[in-house]
C-alpha positions as CSV (number, residue, x, y, z in Angstrom):
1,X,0.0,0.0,0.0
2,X,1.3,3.6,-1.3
3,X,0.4,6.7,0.9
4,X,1.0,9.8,-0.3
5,X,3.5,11.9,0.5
6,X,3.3,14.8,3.0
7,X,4.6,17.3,0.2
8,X,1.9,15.8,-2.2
9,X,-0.7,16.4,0.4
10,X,-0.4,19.8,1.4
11,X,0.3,20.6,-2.1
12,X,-3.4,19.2,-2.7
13,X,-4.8,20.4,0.9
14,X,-3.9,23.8,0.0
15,X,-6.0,23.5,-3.8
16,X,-8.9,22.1,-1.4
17,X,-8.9,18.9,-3.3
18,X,-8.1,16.3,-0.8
19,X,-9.7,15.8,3.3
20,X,-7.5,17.2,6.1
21,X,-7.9,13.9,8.0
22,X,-5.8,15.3,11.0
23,X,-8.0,14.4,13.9
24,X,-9.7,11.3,12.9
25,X,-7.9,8.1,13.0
26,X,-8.1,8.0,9.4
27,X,-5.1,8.0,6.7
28,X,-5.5,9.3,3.3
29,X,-4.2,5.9,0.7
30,X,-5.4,7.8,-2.5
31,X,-8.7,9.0,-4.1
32,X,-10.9,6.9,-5.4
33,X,-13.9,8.3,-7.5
34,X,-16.5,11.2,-7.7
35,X,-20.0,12.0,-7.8
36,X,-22.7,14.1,-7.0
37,X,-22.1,16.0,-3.9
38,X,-19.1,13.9,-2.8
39,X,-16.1,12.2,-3.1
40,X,-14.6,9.0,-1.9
41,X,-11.1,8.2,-1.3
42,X,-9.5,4.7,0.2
43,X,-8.1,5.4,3.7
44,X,-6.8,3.3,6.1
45,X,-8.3,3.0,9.8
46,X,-5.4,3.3,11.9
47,X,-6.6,1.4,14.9
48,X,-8.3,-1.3,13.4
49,X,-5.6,-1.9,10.5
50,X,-8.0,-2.1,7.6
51,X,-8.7,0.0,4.5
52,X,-12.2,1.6,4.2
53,X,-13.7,4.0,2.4
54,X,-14.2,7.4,3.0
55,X,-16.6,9.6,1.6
56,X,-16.4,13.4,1.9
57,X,-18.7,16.3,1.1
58,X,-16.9,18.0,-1.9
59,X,-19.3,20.7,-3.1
60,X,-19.7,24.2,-1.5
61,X,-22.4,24.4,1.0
62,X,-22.9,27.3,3.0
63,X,-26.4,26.6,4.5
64,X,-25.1,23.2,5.2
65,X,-27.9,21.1,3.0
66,X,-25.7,18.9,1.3
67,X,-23.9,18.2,4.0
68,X,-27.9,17.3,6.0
69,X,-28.2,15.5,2.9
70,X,-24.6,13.1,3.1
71,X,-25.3,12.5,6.6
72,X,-28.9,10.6,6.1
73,X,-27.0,8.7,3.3
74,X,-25.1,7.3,6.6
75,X,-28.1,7.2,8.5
76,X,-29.8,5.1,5.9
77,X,-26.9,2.7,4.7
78,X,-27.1,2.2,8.5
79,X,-30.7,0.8,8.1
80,X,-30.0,-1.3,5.7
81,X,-28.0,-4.5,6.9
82,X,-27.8,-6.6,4.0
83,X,-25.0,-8.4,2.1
84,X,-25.4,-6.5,-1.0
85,X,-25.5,-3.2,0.4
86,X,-22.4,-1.5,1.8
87,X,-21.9,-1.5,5.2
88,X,-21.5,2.1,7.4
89,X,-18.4,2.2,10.2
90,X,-18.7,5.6,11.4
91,X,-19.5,9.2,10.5
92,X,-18.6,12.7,11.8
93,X,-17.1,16.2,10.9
94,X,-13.5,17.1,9.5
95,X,-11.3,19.4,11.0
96,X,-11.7,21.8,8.0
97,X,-15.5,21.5,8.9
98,X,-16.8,19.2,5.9
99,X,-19.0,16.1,6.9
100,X,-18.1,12.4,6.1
101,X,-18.5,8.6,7.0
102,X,-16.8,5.7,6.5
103,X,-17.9,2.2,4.9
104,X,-16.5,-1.1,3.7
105,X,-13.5,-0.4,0.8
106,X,-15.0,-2.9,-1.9
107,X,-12.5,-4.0,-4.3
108,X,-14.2,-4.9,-7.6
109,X,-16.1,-3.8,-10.9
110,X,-18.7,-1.9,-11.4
111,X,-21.6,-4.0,-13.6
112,X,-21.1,-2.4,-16.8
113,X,-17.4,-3.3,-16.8
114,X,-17.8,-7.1,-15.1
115,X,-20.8,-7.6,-17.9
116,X,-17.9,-7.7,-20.5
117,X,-16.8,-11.1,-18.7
118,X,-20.3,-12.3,-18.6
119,X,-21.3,-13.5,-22.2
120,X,-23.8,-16.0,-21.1
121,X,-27.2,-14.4,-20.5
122,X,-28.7,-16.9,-17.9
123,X,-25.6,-15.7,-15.7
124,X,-26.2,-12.1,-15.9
125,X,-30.2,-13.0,-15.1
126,X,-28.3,-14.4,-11.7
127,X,-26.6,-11.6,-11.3
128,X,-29.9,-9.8,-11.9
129,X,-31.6,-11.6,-9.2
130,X,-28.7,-10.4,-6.7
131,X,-29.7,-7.1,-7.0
132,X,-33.2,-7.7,-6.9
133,X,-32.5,-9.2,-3.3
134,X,-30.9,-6.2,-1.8
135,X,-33.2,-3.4,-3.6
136,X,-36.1,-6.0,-1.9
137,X,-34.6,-6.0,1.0
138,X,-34.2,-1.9,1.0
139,X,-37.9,-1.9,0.2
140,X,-39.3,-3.9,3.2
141,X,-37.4,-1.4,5.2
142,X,-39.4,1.7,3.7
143,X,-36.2,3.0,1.5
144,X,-36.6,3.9,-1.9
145,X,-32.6,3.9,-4.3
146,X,-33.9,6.0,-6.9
147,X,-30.8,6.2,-8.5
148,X,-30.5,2.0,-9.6
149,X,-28.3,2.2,-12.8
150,X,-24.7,-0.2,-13.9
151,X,-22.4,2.5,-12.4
152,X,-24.1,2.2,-9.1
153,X,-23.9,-1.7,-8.9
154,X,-20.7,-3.3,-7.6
155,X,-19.6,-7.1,-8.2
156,X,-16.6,-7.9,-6.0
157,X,-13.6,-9.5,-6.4
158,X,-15.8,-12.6,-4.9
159,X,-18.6,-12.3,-7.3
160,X,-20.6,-10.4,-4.4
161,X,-23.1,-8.1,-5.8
162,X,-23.4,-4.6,-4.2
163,X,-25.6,-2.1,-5.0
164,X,-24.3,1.3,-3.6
165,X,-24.4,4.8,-3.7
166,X,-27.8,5.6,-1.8
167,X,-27.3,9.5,-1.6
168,X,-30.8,9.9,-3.6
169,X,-32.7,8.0,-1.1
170,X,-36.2,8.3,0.0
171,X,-37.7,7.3,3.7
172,X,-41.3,6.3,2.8
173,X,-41.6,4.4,6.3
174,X,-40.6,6.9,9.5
175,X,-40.4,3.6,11.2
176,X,-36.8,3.0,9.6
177,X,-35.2,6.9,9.1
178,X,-34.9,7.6,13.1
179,X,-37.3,11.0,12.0
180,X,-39.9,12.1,10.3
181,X,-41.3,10.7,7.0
182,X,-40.8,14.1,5.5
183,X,-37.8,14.0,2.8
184,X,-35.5,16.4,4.2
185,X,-33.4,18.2,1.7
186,X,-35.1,17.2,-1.3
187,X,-33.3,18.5,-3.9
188,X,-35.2,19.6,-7.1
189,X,-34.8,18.1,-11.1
190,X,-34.7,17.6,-14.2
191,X,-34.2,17.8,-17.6
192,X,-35.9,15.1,-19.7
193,X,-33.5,12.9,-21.5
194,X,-32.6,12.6,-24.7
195,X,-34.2,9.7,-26.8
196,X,-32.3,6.5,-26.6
197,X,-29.5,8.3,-24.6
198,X,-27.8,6.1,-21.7
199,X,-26.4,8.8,-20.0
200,X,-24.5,7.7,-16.5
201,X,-24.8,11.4,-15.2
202,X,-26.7,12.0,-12.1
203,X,-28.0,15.5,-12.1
204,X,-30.0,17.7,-14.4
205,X,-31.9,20.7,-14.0
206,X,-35.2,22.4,-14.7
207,X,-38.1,23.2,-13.9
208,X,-40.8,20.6,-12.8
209,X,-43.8,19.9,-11.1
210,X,-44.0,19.7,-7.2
211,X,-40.2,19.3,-6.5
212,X,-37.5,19.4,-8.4
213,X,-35.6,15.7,-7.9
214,X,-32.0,14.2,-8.9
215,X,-31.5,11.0,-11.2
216,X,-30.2,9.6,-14.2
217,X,-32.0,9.9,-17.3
218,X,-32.5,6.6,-19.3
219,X,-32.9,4.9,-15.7
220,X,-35.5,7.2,-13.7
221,X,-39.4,6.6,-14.1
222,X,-41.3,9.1,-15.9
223,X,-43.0,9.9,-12.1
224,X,-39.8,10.7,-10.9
225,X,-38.3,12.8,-13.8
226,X,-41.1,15.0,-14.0
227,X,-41.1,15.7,-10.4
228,X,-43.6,13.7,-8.3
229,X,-41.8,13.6,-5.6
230,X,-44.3,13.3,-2.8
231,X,-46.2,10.0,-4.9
232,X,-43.1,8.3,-5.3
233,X,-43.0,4.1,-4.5
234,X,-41.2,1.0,-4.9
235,X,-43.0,1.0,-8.7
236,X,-40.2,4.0,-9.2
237,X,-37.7,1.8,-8.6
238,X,-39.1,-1.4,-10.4
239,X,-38.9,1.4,-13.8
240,X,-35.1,1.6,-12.8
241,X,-34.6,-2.0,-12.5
242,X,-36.1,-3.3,-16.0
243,X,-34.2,-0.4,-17.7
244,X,-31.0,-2.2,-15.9
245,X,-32.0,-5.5,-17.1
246,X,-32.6,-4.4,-20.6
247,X,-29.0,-3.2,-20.2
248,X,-27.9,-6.3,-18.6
249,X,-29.7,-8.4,-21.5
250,X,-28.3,-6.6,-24.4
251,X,-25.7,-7.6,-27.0
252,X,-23.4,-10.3,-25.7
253,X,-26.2,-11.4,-23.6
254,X,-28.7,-12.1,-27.1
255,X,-29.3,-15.8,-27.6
256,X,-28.3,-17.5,-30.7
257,X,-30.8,-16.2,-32.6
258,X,-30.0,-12.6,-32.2
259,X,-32.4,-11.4,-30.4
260,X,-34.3,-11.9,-26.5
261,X,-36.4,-14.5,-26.1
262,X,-40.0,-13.0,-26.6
263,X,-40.7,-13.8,-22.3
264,X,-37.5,-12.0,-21.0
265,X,-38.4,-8.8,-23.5
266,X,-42.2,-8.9,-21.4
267,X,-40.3,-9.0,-18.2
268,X,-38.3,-6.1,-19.7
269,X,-41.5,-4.0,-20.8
270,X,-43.3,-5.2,-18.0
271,X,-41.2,-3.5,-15.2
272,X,-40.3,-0.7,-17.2
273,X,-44.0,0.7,-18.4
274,X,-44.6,4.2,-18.5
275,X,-47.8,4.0,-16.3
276,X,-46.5,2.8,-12.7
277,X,-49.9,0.4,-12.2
278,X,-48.6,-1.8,-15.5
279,X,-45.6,-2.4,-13.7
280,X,-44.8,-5.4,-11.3
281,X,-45.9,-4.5,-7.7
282,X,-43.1,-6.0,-6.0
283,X,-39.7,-6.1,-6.7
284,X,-40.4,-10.0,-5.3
285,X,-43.2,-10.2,-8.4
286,X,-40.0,-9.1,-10.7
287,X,-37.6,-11.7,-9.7
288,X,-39.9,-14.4,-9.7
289,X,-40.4,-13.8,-12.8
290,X,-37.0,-14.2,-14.0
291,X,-36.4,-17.2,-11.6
292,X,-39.2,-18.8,-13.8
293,X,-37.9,-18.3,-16.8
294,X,-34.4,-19.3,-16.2
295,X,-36.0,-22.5,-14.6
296,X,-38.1,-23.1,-18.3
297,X,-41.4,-22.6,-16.6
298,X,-44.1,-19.8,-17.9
299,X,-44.3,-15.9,-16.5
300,X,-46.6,-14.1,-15.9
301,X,-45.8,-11.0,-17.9
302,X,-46.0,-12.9,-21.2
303,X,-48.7,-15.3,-22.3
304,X,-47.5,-18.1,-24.8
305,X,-49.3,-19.8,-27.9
306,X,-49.4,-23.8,-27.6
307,X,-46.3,-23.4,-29.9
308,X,-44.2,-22.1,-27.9
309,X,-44.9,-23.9,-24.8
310,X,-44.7,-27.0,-26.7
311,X,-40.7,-25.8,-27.7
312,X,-40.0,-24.5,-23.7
313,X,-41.4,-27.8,-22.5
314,X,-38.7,-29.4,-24.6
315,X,-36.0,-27.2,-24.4
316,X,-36.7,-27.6,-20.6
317,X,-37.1,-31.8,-20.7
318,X,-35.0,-32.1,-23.7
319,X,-32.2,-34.8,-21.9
320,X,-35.3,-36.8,-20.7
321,X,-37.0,-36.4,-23.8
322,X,-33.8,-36.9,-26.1
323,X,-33.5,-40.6,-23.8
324,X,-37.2,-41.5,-24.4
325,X,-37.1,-40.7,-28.2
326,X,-33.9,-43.0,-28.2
327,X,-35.8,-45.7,-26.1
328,X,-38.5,-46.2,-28.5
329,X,-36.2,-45.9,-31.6
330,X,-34.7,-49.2,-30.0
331,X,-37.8,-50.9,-29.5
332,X,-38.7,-50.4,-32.8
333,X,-35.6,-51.1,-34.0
334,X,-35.9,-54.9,-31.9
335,X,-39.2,-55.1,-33.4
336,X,-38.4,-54.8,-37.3
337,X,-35.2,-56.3,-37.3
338,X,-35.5,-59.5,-34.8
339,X,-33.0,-61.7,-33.8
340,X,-33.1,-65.1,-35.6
């Protein structure tokens, strides 16, 4: 492991681009990414001996809303104890006054890049269901992602899925968010996106409806692009998931005819209709779904003809069928050519 040097740090302190850590029991290693209202360098914890990282309010913010706003991210990750969902260690204030926590240092790919490894679609459907689990999971705890997109999933050097950043969060149930239900520091939105764009950017602007919100165009429902903040539910983030797994089942992932089978393209449309009550329901409903039709059985989004469930059921019994078939040929075979 490489720290940087004092020189290099002061050189960096003094541009305002790197934590003063003094104070903390917290090392600088090197930065590590940025986004949104942040930034997020790997450190290491100097009395537990372990690198973690650390996640520090980057953008100017004199009434101290951003910095409301990073702190409930911590307060919610804290909620939300999970395997795929990155674990909080500890939170607090720097000693040049900006706001940050700590979580697990992950060491891995973010989807987009792992998918490249991944040419076989029934294992990116697993890797589907992964995510499905912790967004679930987030759900029965009264959180809302609303920012679910390949840049904010992490597969681990371990094949652990992650799903992280949670800074766009919303508390539907009080229950969980140690306050009020109220979305404090809302932020506003958004410009609508271009047609067919896949843009990874998190923040437009514009004017809207009753709020004005933060997302990703290309992954955010139509509800929560044009601003409808306050009748926002899981169904927002169901949108966000088909439009991942119509990423996730693209290209490399076609079967050998080219193109999706016609059930996973219903699953696709399904989750990702325009009017939330087409949707699934549950994020469960979704992942069902795709359980059912990696295991050859029929879903529930797409309704066959008797040809093709006569071609799943053999595509799903073809070893059994493939031995019966042989069987008979034998019998016949005994009964037209006997032994003398």
């Amino acid at each position: 492991m490489r720290f940087l040097n004092d020189k290099t740090l002061e050189k960096l302190r003094s541009a305002g681009a790197v934590p003063d850590l003094s104070g903390t029991r917290y090392t600088l290693v090197e930065f590590l990414a940025r986004g949104g209202m942040g930034a997020v360098y790997i450190a290491e914890d100097q009395s537990l001996k372990r690198r973690v990282a650390l996640k520090v309010l980057e953008t100017e913010d004199p009434e101290g809303t951003l910095a409301g706003r990073l702190l409930r991210e911590a307060r919610v990750l804290v909620q939300l104890e999970h395997p795929g969902i990155v674990p909080v260690h500890d939170a607090g204030t720097l000693a040049d006054g900006r706001v940050f926590y700590v979580m697990k240092f992950v060491e891995g790919a973010q989807l987009d890049q792992f998918l490249a490894n991944v040419p076989v679609l029934s294992e990116r459907l697993r890797l589907f269901l992964r995510i499905c689990e912790a967004v679930s999971f987030a759900h029965s705890r009264g959180i809302l992602h609303r920012d679910l997109k390949p840049a904010n999933i992490m597969v681990g050097a371990f094949g652990e899925v992650l799903v992280m950043d949670w800074g766009l969060a919303k508390i539907l149930d009080p229950r969980w968010s140690g306050n009020s239900n109220r979305d404090e520091n809302e932020t506003r939105f958004a410009s609508k996106p271009e047609p067919g764009a896949n843009n990874q950017n998190t923040q437009a602007t514009g004017a809207t409806g009753d709020g004005i919100v933060m997302g990703t165009p290309g992954y955010m429902s139509p509800e929560q692009a044009s601003g409808q903040i306050a009748s926002l539910d899981v169904r927002s983030d169901i949108f966000s998931l088909g439009k991942l797994l119509e990423f996730m089942t693209a290209r490399q992932a076609a079967s050998r005819t080219g193109k999706l089978p016609r059930a996973l393209r219903a699953i696709c449309e399904k989750a990702a209709a325009t009017n939330p009550s087409d949707r699934y329901a549950t994020v469960s409903a979704l992942a069902d779904d795709i359980s059912r039709f990696l295991d050859g059985q029929p879903v529930s989004a797409y309704r066959e003809n008797l040809l093709e469930r006569t071609q799943r059921f053999y595509y799903r019994y073809q070893a059994a069928i493939l031995l019966i078939l042989m069987y008979l040929a034998m019998r016949v075979m005994f009964v037209l050519y006997p032994r003398h």
